[in-house]
C-alpha positions as CSV (number, residue, x, y, z in Angstrom):
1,X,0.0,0.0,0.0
2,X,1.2,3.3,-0.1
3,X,1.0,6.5,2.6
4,X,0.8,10.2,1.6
5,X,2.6,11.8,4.3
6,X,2.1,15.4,5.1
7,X,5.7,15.8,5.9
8,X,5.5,19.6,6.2
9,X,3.0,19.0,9.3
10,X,3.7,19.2,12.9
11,X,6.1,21.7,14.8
12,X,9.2,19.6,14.3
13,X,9.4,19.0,10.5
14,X,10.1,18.0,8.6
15,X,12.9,15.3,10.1
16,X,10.4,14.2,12.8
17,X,8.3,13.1,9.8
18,X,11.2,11.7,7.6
19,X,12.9,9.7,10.3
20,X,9.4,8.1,11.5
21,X,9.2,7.5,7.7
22,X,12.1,5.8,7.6
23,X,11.4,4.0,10.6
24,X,8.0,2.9,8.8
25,X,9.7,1.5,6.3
26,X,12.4,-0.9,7.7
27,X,9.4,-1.9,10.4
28,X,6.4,-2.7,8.5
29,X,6.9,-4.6,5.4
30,X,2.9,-4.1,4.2
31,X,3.9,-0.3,3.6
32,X,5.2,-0.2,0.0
33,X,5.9,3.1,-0.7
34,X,5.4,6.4,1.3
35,X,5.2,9.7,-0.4
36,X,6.8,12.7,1.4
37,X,4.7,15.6,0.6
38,X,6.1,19.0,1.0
39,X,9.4,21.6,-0.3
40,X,11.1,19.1,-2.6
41,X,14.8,21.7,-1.6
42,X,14.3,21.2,2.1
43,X,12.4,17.5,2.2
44,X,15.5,16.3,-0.4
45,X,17.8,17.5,2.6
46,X,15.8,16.4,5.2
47,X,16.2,12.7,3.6
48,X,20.2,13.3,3.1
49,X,20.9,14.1,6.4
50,X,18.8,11.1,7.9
51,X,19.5,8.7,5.6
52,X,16.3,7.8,4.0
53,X,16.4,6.4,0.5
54,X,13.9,8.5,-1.9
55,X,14.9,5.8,-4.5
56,X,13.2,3.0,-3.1
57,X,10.2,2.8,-1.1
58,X,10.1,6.8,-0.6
59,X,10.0,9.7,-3.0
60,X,8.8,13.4,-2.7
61,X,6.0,15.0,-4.0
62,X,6.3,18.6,-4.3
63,X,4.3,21.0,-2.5
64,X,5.1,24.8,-2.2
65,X,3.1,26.2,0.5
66,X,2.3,25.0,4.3
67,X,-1.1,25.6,6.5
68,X,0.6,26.9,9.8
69,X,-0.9,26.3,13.2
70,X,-2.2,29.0,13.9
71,X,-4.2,29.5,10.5
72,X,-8.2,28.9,10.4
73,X,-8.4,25.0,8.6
74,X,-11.4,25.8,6.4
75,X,-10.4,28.7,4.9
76,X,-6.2,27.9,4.5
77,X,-7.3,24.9,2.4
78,X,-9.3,26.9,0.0
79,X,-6.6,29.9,0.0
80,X,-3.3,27.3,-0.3
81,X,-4.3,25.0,-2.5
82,X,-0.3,23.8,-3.2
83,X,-0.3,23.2,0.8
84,X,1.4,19.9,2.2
85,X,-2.1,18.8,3.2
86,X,-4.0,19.4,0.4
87,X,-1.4,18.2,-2.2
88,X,-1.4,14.9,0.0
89,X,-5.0,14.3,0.2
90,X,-5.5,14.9,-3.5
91,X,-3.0,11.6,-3.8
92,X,-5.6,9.7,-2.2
93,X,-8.8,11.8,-4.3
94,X,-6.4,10.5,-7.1
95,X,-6.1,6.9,-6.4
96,X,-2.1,7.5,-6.3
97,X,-1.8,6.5,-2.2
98,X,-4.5,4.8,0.0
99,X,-4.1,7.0,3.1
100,X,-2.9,10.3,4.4
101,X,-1.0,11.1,7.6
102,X,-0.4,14.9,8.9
103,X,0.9,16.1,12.3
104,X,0.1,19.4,10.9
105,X,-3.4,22.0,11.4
106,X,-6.1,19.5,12.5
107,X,-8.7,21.9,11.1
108,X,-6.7,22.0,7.8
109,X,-6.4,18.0,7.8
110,X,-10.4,17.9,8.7
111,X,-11.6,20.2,6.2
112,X,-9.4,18.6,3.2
113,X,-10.5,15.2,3.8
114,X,-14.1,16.4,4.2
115,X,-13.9,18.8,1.2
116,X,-12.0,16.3,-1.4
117,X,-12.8,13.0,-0.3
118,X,-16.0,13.5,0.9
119,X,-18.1,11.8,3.2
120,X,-18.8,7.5,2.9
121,X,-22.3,6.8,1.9
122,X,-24.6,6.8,5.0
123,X,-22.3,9.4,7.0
124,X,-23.6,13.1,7.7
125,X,-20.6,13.8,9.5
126,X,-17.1,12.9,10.5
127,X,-15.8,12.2,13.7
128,X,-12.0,12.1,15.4
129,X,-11.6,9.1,17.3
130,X,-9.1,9.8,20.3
131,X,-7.4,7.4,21.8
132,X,-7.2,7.2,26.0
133,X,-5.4,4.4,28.1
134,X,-7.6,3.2,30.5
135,X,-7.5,-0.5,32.5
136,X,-8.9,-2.0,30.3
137,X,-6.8,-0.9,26.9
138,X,-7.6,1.7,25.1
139,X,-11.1,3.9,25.2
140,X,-11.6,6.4,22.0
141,X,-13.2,9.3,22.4
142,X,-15.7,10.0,19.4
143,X,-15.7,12.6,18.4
144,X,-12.3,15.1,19.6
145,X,-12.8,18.1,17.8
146,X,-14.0,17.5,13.8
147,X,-17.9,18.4,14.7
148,X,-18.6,20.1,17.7
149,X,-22.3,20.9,16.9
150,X,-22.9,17.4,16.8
151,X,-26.5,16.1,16.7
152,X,-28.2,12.3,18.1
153,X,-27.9,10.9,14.4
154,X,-24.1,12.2,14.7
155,X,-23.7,10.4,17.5
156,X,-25.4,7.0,16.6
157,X,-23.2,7.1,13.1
158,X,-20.1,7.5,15.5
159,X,-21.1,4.3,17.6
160,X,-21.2,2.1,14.7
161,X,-17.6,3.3,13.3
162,X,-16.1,4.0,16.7
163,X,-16.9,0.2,16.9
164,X,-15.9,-1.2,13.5
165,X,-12.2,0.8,14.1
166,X,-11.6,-0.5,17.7
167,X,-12.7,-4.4,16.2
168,X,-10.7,-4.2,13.0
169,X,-8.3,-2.0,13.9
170,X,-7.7,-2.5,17.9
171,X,-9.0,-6.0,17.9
172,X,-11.8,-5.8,20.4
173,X,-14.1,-8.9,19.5
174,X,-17.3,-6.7,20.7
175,X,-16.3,-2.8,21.7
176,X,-18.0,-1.6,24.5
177,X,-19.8,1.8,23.4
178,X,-21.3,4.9,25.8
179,X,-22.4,8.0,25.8
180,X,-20.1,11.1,27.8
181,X,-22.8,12.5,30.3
182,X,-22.7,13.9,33.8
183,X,-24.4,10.9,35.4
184,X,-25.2,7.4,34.5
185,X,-28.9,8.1,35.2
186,X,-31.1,8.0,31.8
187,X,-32.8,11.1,32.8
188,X,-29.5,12.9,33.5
189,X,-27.9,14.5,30.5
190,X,-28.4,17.3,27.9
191,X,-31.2,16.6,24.7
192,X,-28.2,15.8,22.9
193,X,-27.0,13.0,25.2
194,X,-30.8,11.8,25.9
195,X,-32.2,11.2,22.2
196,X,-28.4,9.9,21.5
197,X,-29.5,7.3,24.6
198,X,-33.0,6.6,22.8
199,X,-31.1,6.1,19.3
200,X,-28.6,3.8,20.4
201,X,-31.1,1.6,22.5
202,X,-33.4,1.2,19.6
203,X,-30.3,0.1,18.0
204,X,-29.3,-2.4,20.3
205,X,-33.0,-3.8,20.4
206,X,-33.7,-3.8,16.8
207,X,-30.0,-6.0,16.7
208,X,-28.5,-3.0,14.5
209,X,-26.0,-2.8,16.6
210,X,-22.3,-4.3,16.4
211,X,-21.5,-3.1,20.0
212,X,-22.2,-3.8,23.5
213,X,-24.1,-0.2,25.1
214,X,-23.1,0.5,28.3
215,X,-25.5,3.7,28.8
216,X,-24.5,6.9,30.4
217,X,-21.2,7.2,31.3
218,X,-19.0,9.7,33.2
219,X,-15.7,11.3,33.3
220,X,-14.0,8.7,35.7
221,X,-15.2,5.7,33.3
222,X,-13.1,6.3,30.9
223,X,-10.1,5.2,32.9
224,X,-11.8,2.7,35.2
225,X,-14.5,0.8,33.3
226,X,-14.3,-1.1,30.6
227,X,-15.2,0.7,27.4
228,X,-14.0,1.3,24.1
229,X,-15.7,4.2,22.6
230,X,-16.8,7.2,24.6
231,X,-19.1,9.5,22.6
232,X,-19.8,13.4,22.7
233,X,-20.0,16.6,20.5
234,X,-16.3,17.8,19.6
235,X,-16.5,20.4,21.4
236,X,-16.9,18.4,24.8
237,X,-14.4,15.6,23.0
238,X,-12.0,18.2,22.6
239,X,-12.3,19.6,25.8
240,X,-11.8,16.3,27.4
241,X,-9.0,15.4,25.6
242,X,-6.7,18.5,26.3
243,X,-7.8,18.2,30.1
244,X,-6.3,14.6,30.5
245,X,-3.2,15.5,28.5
246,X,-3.0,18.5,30.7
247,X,-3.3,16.6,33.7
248,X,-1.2,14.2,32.4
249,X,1.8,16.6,31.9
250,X,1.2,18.8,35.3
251,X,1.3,15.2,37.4
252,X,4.9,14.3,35.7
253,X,6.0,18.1,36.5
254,X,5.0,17.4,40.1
255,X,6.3,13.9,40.7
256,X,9.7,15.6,39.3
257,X,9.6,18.3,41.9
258,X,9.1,16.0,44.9
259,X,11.0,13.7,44.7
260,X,13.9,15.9,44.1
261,X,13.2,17.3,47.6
262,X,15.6,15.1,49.5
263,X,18.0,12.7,48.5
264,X,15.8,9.3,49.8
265,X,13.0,10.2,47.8
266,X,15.6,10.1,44.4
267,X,16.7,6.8,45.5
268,X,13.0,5.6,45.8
269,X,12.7,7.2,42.1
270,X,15.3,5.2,40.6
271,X,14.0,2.1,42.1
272,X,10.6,2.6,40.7
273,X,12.5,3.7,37.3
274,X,11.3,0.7,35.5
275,X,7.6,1.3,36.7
276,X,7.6,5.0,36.0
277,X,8.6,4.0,32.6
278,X,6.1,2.0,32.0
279,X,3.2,4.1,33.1
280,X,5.0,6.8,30.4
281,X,5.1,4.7,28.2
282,X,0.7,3.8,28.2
283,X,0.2,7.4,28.8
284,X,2.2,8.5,26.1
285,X,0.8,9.7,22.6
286,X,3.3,8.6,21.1
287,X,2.6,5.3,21.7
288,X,-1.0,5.4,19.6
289,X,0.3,7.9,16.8
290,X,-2.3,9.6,16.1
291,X,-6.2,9.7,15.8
292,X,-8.4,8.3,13.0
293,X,-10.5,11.1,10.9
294,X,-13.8,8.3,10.7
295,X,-16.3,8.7,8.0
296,X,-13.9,9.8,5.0
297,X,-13.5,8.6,1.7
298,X,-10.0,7.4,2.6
299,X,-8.1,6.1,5.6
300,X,-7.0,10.0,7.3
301,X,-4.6,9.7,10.3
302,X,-4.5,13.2,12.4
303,X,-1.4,13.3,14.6
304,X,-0.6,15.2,18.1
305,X,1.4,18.7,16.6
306,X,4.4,18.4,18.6
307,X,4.6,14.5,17.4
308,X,8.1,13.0,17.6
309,X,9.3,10.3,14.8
310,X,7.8,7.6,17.4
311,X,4.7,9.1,16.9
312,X,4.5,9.3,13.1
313,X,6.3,5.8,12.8
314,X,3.0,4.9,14.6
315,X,0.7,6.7,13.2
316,X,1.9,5.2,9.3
317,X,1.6,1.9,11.1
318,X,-1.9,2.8,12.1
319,X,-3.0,4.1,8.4
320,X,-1.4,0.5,7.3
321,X,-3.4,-1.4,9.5
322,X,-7.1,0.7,8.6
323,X,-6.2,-0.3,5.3
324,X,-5.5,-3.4,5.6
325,X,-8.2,-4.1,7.7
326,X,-10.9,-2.5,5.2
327,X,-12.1,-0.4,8.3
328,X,-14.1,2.0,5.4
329,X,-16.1,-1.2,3.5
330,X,-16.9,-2.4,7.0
331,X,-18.5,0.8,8.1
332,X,-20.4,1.2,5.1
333,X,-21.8,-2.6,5.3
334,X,-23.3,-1.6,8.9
335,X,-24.4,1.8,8.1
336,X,-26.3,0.7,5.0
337,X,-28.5,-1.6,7.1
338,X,-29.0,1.0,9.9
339,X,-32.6,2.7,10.3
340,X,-32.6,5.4,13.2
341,X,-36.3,6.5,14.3
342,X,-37.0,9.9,14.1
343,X,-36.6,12.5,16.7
344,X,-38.7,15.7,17.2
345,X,-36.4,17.7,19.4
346,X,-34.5,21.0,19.3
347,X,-31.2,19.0,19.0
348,X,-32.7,17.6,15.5
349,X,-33.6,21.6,14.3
């Protein structure tokens, strides 16, 4: 198969994104080419100086422009049409690469797969699934930013590819889907999280459904309970997500600062080293690569801005794997025999 990479993406391109290239390439064998998109001058040196080989299962596709950070997605992707991003997704538009990866703008990777590949058949709107560690594995929150006015037929769409990406993907025989609230109650909840409870039961009792429903969850399931797809409006997801790695990051700053206090407590640190590391290592984004852009016309990878090249070596491997898997054909085949009853609400207006 072959990758479009968005190596102009991220705040540490473009060698983050050619070394985790590189990496890709020795590593996973199913990845037969992967095309560096981005300055041909600087990606050429880029490759030079870490010694991957644009003569065999790499080359560079030219792209003279770059969506920074800070620029609205929407509206760069219409302006900069010779960005990194765009110039990558049209490879998969054009049937020249199966899959895209970017580290780069999230709303400019969003609005380019949305714009050129369009939507599958039997999606209104596409969802970011998230990746968490929890106890159990891995919970995805559905969706983390790409829709955050996000109505019940949103969320009922996101269930059944939340669930086809953690089977075929994650390999969870049956994922365990529920829905973000502020109390496991049915009555407790927004409208949005109520007729998205109403949806996803009919589902479940009409046997539409290829998850188990847990209900109403909260924000301390997501580490402790056993469930693989957590679903909200992006704005929420988003939220969410950039609390935990927040949360994440001040608790490392903190363990730092007391156990340099005296000299027993760095002895105790050093003994637990191998334990510390390991809890980094679950926690770490680096680990998961990136996040899934569900509902596309393509196989669209979204990776953390200040990924390193462990993160985008991952992240390839994670395209790789949706493709391999067929995670798109699957969630068309359970969308196209899914009929949602309808709801006369506000959240539906």
């Amino acid at each position: 198969m072959i990758i479009a990479l968005d190596a102009m993406g991220g705040d540490k391109a473009p060698d983050v994104n050619v070394i985790g290239a590189r990496d890709a390439l020795r590593l996973y064998p199913e990845i037969d080419e992967i095309i560096l998109v981005g300055d041909e001058t600087v990606l050429a040196e880029s490759c030079a100086r870490n010694g991957l080989d644009t003569n065999s299962k790499a080359r560079i596709q030219h792209a003279s422009e770059v969506v920074e950070m800070h620029e609205s997605g929407a509206k760069a992707v219409r302006r900069k049409r010779n960005s990194s991003i765009s110039v990558a997704t049209d490879l998969v538009k054009q049937g020249q690469a199966q899959a895209v990866v970017s580290a780069g703008n999230t709303g400019a990777a969003v609005a380019s797969a949305t714009i050129k590949l369009r939507l599958l058949k039997g999606v209104d709107r596409a969802g970011i699934a998230s990746p968490l560690p929890n106890e159990f594995g891995t919970c995805n929150i559905l969706d983390a930013g790409a829709n955050p006015e996000a109505k019940p037929k949103h969320l009922a769409t996101y269930a059944v590819m939340g669930a086809v990406y953690s089977h075929k993907v994650l390999s969870v025989e049956k994922p365990m889907v529920g829905i973000m609230s502020n109390g496991e109650e049915e009555e407790k909840g927004t409208t949005l999280t109520k007729e998205t409870l109403i949806l996803l039961k009919h589902m479940v009792e009409s046997g539409h459904a290829n998850f188990d429903f847990r209900g109403n969850v909260e924000g301390h399931d997501l580490f402790e309970t056993k469930l693989d797809v957590c679903l909200c409006d992006g704005f929420t997801g988003n939220v969410v997500l950039k609390s935990c790695e927040a949360t994440a990051k001040a608790m490392s700053k903190w363990l730092k600062k007391e156990f340099k206090r005296n000299p027993f407590r760095v002895l105790g640190a050093l003994l637990s080293k191998g334990a510390f590391g390991n809890v980094k290592e679950r926690t770490n984004y680096e680990t998961y690569g990136g996040s899934p852009l569900l509902g596309v016309r393509g196989t669209v990878i979204i990776s953390h801005g200040s990924s390193t090249s462990l993160a985008i070596r991952n992240a390839l491997h994670m395209a790789a794997k949706a493709v391999q898997n067929e995670v798109n054909p699957e969630i068309e085949s359970a969308l196209h025999a899914l009929t949602l009853p309808k709801i006369d609400s506000a959240a539906e207006q």
